[in-house]
C-alpha positions as CSV (number, residue, x, y, z in Angstrom):
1,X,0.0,0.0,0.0
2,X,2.9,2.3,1.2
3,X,4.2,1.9,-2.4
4,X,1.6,2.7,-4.4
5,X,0.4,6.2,-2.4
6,X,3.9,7.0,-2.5
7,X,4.1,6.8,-6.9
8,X,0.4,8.3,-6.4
9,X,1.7,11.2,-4.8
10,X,4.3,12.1,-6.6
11,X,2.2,11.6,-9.6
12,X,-0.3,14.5,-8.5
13,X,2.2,16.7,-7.6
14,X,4.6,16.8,-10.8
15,X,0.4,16.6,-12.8
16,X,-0.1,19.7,-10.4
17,X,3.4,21.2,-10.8
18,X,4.0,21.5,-7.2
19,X,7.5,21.4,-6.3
20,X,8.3,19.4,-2.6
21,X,8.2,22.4,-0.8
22,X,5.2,23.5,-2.5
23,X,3.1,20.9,-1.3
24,X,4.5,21.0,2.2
25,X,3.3,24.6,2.6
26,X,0.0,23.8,2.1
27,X,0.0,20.3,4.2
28,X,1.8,22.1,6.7
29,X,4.6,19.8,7.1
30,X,8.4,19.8,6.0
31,X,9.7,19.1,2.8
32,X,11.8,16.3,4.5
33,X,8.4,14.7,5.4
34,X,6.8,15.0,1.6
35,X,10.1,13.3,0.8
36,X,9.8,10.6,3.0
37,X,5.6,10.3,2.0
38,X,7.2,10.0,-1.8
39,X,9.7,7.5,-1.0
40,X,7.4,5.2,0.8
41,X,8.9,5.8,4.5
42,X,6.0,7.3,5.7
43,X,2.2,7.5,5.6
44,X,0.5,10.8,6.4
45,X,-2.7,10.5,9.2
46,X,-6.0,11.2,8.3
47,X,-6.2,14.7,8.4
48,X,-2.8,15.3,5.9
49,X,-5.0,12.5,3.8
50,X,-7.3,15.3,3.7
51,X,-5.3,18.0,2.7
52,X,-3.7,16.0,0.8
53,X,-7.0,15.9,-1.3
54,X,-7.4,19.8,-1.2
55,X,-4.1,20.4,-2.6
């Protein structure tokens, strides 16, 4: 599961044109933690699932 979010994710952000640091503004995280999201090492909590979504 980790694996695919991860691709996912990165996916939607390049689609979206959001650079790493980008999308951690808006999820209100570092860009260390996106990394990790991308590279399967983490998996956000609900509430970054959600704006996640928004972004």
């Amino acid at each position: 599961m980790k694996n695919i979010f991860s691709k996912r994710l990165k996916s939607a952000r390049l689609i979206k044109g959001y650079s790493m640091q980008d999308l951690a503004v808006m999820l209100n995280v570092s860009k260390q933690m996106v990394s990790k999201y991308e590279n399967g090492k983490s998996i956000p909590d609900s509430s970054g699932l959600i704006k996640m979504a928004k972004a």
